[in-house]
C-alpha positions as MATLAB code, in Angstrom:
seq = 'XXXXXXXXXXXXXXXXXXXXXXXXXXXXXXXXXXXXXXXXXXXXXXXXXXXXXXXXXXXXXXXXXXXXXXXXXXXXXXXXXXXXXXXXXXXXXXXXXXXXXXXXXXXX';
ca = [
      13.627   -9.105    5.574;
      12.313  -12.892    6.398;
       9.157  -13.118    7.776;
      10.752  -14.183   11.217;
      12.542  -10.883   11.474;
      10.782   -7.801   12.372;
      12.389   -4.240   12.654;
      11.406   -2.605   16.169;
      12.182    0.934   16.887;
      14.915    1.628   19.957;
      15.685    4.400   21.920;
      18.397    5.883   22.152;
      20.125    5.038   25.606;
      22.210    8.185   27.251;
      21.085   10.609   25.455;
      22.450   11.509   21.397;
      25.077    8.386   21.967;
      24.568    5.579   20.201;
      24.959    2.424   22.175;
      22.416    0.011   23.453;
      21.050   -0.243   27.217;
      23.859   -1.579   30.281;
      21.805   -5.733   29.486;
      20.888   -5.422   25.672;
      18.640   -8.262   25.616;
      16.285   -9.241   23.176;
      12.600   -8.108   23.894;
      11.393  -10.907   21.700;
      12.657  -14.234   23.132;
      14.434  -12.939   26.209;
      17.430  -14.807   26.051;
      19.561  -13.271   23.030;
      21.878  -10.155   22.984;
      21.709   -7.796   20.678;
      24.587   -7.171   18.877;
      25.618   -4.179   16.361;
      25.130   -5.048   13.025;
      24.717   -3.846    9.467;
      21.336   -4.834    8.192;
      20.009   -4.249    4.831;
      15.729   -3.380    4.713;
      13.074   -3.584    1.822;
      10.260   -0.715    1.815;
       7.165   -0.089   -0.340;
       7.369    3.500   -1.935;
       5.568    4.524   -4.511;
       3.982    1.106   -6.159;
       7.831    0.305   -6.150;
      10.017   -2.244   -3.961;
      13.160   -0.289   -2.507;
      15.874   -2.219   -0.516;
      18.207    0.098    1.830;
      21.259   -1.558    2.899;
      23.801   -1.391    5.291;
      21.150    0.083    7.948;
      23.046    0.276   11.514;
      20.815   -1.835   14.328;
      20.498   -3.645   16.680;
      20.214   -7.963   15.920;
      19.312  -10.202   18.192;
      22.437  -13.127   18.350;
      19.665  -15.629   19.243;
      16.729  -15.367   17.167;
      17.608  -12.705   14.569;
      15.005  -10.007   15.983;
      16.761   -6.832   14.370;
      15.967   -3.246   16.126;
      16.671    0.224   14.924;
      17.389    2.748   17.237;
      15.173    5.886   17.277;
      17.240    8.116   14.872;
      18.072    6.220   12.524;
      14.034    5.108   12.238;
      13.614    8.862   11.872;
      16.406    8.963    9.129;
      14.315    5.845    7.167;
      11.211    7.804    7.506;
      12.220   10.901    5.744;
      14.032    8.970    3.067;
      10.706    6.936    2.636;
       8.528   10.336    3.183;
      10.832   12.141    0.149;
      10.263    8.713   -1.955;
      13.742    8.176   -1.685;
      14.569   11.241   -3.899;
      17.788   12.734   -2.247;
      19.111    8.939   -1.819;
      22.031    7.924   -3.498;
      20.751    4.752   -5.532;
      24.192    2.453   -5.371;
      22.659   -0.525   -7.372;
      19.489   -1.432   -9.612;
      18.341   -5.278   -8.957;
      15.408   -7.414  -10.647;
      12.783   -8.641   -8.289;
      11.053  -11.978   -9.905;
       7.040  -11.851   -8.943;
       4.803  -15.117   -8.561;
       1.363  -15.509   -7.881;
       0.233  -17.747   -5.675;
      -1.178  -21.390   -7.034;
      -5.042  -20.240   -7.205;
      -4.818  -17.218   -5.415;
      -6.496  -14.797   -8.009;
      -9.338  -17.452   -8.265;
     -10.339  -17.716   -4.488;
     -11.419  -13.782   -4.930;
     -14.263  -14.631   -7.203;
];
């Protein structure tokens, strides 16, 4: 996820349906509408880096702002609560790590 896009819980409007508020606009610049989309997330777990893709929410057709409705921030939570265990892994992909020019030598 970029640094510009943030994940926001969303209720659930009318009850167990799925479906964004009569005016889904975008709490973050006020102008967008948020639009159904397939979004794909990276979590810590563990001392590892896990990406989830394909995560149903809510994306802001202005500024990107992406939103998950309620239960499927519930359904992220006890995947990341059970370290992922019952997940089906689909893929394996290397991360490359930098450090930052000088960054370990500002600490001392």
């Amino acid at each position: 996820m970029a640094s510009s896009e943030r994940s926001h819980a969303f209720p659930l409007a009318g009850g167990a349906e799925s479906r964004p508020p009569e005016d889904p606009r975008c709490d973050a610049c006020n102008s967008g509408l948020l639009r159904r989309r397939r979004v794909d997330m990276a979590f810590w777990s563990g001392g590892r880096l896990v990406l989830v893709r394909d995560i149903p929410s809510l994306v802001c057709d202005a500024c990107g702002e992406q939103y998950t409705e309620d239960e499927v921030a519930m359904q992220l939570d006890m995947m990341r609560g059970a370290d992922f265990r019952h997940a089906q892994m689909i893929d394996r992909q290397e991360v490359p790590v930098y450090t930052f020019p000088g960054g370990r030598d500002d600490l001392r």
